[in-house]
Phi, psi and omega in degrees: 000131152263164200296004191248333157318309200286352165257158226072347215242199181272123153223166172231141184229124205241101175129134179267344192281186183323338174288324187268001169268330174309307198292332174295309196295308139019269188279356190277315153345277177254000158231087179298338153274004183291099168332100166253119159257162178228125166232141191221172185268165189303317164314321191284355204268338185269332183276328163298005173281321177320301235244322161186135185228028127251043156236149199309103195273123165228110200284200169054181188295148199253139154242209188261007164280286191320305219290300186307350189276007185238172173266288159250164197232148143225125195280145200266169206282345173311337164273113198315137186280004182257013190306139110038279175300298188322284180301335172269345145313298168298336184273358180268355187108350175280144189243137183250129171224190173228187149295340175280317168290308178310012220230286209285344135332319161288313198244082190255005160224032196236155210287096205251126181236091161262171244203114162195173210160132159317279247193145174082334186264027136303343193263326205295276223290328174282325171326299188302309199273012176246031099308318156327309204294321180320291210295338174104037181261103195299107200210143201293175106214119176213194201104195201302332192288357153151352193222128191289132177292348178300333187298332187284348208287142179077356180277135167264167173184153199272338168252144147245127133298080210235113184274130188245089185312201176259350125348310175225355181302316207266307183312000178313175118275194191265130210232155192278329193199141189250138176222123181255111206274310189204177162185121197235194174280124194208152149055062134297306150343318170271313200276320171127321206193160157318316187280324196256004177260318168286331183297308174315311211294320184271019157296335181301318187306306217304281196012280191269144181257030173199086176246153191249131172252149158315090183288007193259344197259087173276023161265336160255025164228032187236310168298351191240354203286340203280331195264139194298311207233061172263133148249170197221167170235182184045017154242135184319012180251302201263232163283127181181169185271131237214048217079002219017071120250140154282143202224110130339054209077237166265017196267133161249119232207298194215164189255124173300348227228277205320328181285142199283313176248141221260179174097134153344312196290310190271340152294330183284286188335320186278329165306302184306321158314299181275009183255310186296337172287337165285325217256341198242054180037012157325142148286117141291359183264314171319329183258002192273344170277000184253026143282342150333338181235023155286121192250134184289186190246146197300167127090029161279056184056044171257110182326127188254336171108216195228120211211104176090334199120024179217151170261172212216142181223124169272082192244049170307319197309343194284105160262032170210157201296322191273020156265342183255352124337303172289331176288320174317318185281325142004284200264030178307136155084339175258153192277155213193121141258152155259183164249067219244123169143174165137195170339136206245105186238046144102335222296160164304116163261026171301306194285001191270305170323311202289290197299344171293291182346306190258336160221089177337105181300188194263309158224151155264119162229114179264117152262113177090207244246321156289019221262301192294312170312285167313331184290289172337298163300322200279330184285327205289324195288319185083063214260138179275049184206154200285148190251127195223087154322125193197158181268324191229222179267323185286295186300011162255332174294304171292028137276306181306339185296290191302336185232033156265107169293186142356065236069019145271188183221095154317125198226106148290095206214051195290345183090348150290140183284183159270356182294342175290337186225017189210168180263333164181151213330300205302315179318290168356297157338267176309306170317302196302314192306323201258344185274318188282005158103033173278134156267353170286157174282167171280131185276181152256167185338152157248134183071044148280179236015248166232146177180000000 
């Protein structure tokens, strides 16, 4: 859909956050006279009266007669597409679109490489457009990693980077090469279900007319075999790790130890990087040294430094149990307490239990509102290490303090969303950063828009 389809007609635009300020401005943009109603929560209201204050404000929960009264609703990506209200609305003739469909609607021609993925496509995506950038390549990176693509409009680049939730995968348009990084269990709360969370997330394959998959995962290369033009990464024919090296077939090309941000997980990112630049006729081998000058992203397994005598590690982003795995393994062979818990959707911890068994953290502190839950699994398993029940983040730093030693490394790293005590990770983030005594701020992304 383009944004000039939308005039005359009834619209609305549903969700106040950043998503929804990109699209109001947009359309303010390009249809200056264009009628917007916003529905938004009741907290949201004086500041969207602020922010423009010719549009129709409609607070509070919505159903599907308010929904229906409109011709397009455009929805920001946090709102399930699957509400009650929503669908009978839709079934009533109102058309739902978003800011992400509108961008690609606008740019129907321009060079998209998107990112989506359980775990990895924020570093992916960031990894493509700074390696991109080495080659002298002129390139977008927006999406879901932080920045609304609506914000870009009118804007050029000779690449877009575009991070795509699960959310947002099926509004894509058609994109030269699609990269699905991983795929686990997530956002069972917005999709309904497991089966309808893969469905989604692999909506990206209609998209593209290239897609690169995890060659590590069979289940997503069990779910992708169907697409005419798939390829893969972290396997011995193409790009993948080696020894800890990345490796290029049998070419030995960069030492993983060189890389800023650690783990295993984030070298198959960066073969998922250097593959997509091979995949779009890029040298990937001429940009693979400038993974060396790649600064990871805040609240990604980002080292904080060393602070009373313990290092300090920040992966508020993780929110689902085998991410606070993959940070455990990272920090393999150094003494760790984690940090684990916090909204509670339901997700499996068996495999997080099954890995304490056989190899233990130093300590587990279960925090928030699944905090009890998980503490639970781990004594019934006899998991052999101290288990430290607590309510919130601050009385978990102070347990990680008391049963750390010296030179260990304290890890946040919950497995869990942030919504029982934060409004979203990165606050989350920044609390921990402020309990283990940093004065610094948490920075933000580097090289988002174009450049």
């Amino acid at each position: 859909m383009r944004i000039a389809e939308l005039a005359g007609r009834r619209v609305a635009i549903w969700g106040f956050g950043r998503e929804g300020h990109a699209v109001i401005k947009a359309l303010r943009t390009r249809l200056p006279t264009q009628a917007l109603t916003l529905f938004c929560s009741a907290a949201e209201v004086d500041a969207a009266r602020a922010f423009d204050a010719a549009l129709d404000i409609v607070p509070g929960e919505l159903d599907a007669v308010a929904l229906a009264r409109f011709d397009v609703v455009v929805k920001s990506p946090g709102i399930s597409a699957y509400k009650p209200a929503l669908l009978a609305a839709q079934a009533h003739g109102t058309q739902f679109t978003s800011g992400t469909a509108l961008w690609f609607g606008e740019n129907p021609d321009a060079r998209v490489i998107a990112v989506t993925g359980t775990k990895g496509k924020s570093t992916t995506s960031a990894l493509i457009a700074h390696l991109s950038r080495a080659l002298g390549v002129r390139t977008a990176l927006a999406g879901n990693i932080g920045l609304p693509l609506l914000e870009l409009l009118g804007q050029r680049a000779e690449l877009w980077v575009i991070e795509l939730s699960s959310f947002q995968t099926g509004e894509a348009g058609p994109l030269e090469l699609g990269v699905v990084t991983s795929l686990y269990e997530e956002h069972l709360d917005w999709h309904g279900s497991r089966e309808r969370y893969v469905a989604d997330k692999l909506k990206l394959a209609d998209a593209a007319h290239t897609l690169l998959v995890n060659g590590q995962q069979p289940g997503l290369l069990e779910r992708t075999a169907a697409h005419p033009h798939r390829l893969k990464f972290g396997t011995p024919e193409g790009w993948h790790v080696r020894d800890g090296m990345i490796c290029r077939g049998a070419q030995v090309v960069f030492d993983s130890a060189a890389l800023a941000a650690p783990g295993l997980h984030n070298a198959l990112n960066a073969c998922a990087a250097l593959t997509a630049l091979d995949t779009l006729g890029l040298d990937a081998i001429a940009a693979a040294p400038a993974l060396a000058t790649f600064r990871p992203l805040p609240h990604r397994l980002q080292p904080l430094g060393e602070h009373d005598g313990w290092h300090w590690v920040n992966d508020s982003i993780s929110t689902t149990p085998l991410a606070t795995l993959a940070a455990l393994e990272s920090l393999h062979g150094r003494t760790v307490t984690v940090l684990v818990g916090g909204h509670d959707r339901g997700l499996d911890w068996t495999p997080f239990v099954a890995a304490m068994r056989s190899a233990p953290a130093h300590a587990i502190v279960c925090m928030g509102a699944n905090g009890a839950r998980i503490e639970a699994a781990l004594r019934e398993a006899e998991i052999r290490c101290p288990i430290l029940p607590v309510d919130d983040l601050a009385g978990a730093v102070a347990e990680a303090k008391a049963h750390t030693p010296r030179g260990g490394v304290i890890l946040l790293s919950p497995g869990a969303p942030s919504f029982d005590q934060f409004k979203d990770y990165a606050e989350r983030g920044r609390r921990f950063a402020a309990l283990a005594g940093f004065d610094v701020a948490i920075i933000g992304i580097e090289g988002l828009g174009v450049g």
